[in-house]
N, C-alpha and C positions, 0 to 999 in steps of 0.2 A: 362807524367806530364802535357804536354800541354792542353792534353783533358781534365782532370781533370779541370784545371784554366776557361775553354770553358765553363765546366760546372756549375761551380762557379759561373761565369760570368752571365749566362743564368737564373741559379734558383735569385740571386738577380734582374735580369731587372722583371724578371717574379714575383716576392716579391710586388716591385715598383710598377710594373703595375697593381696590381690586389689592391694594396690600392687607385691608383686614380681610377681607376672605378668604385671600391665600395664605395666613400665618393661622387661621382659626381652622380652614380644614387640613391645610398638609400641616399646621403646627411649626411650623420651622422658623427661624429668625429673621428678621428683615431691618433694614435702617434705610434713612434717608438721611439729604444733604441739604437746605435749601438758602439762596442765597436772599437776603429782604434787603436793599440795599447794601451797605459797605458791610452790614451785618450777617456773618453765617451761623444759622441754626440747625443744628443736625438731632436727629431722633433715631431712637432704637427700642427693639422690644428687650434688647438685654442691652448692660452699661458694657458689654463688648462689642455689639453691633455697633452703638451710639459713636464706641471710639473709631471702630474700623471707619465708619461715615465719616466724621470729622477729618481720621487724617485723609483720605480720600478727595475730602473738601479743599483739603486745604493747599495739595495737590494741583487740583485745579484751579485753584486761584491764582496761585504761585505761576501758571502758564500765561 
């Protein structure tokens, strides 16, 4: 079980990482979705990525 959560752990930092290195060198915009329980938090490098994210999210909830 542990290993498991290790790896969890790992593909997220490695999620993370690979969107700021891709918005710092090609510069371009990115968001994300994430769901934490009943709760959805969406992120963006501009408040129109953030929104695109969200309805996106919310989207997929709705499924």
């Amino acid at each position: 079980m542990a290993r498991m959560r290790k790896l969890g752990y790992a593909l997220i930092m490695m999620g993370i990482a690979s969107l700021i290195v891709g918005a710092v060198m090609v510069g371009g915009e990115f968001g994300g979705f994430v769901m934490v329980g009943p709760m959805p938090v969406a992120f963006g490098s501009s408040p129109q990525m953030t929104v695109i994210a969200m309805s996106l999210g919310l989207v997929i909830m709705a499924l």
